[in-house]
C-alpha positions in Angstrom: 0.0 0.0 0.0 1.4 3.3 -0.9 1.1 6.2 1.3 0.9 10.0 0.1 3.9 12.4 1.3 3.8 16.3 1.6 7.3 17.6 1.1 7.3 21.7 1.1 10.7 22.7 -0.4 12.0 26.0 -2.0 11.3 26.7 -5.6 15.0 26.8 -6.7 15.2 23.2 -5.6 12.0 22.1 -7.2 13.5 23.3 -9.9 16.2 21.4 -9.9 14.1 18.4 -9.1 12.2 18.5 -12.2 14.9 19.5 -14.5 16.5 16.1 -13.4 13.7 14.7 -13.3 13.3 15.8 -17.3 16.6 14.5 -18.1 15.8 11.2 -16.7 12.6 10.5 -18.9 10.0 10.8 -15.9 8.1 12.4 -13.5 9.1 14.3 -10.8 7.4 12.6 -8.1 8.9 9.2 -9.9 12.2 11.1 -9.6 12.0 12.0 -6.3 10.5 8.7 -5.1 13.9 7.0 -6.6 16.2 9.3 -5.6 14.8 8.7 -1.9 15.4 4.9 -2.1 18.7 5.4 -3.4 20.0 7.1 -0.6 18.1 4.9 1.8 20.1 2.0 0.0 23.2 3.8 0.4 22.6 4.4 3.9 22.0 0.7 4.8 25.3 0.1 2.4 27.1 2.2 4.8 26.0 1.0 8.2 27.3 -2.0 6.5 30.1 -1.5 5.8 31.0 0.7 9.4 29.8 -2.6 10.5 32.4 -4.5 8.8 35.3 -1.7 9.8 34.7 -2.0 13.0 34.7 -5.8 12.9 38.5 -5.6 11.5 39.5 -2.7 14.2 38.2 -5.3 16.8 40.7 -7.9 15.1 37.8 -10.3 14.0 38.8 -12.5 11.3 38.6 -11.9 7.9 38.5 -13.6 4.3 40.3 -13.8 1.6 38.5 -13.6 -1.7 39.0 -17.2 -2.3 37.9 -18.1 0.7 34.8 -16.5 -0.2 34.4 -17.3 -4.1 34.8 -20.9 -2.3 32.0 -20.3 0.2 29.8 -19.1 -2.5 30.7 -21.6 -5.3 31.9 -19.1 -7.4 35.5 -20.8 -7.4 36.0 -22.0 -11.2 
């Protein structure tokens, strides 16, 4: 179910907005609604990888890439 936001922003940005929104072949709301879950994907990208730093700072092991291809079954 999709839910209707109110965003008030000033009109140089909106601007913006659309013009990029132009560029990429679509609406603004469409543009806005993917540029929102790109940076919510980035975010949760980052926490992981601060995760994974702060895993090698405690001196937790880590992997070589061979060790994971073979853990995957990617080795060929």
């Amino acid at each position: 179910m999709n839910k209707r936001v109110t965003i008030e922003m000033p009109d140089e940005m909106l601007k913006l907005v659309e013009e990029y929104a132009t560029e990429a072949g679509t609406a603004p709301d469409a543009y806005l609604r993917d540029v929102i879950e790109q940076h919510l994907e980035d975010l949760h990208d980052i926490a992981l990888a601060e995760e994974a730093m702060e895993s090698v700072r405690n001196g937790e092991p880590t992997r070589t890439l061979a060790e994971v291809k073979q853990r995957l079954g990617l080795d060929d």
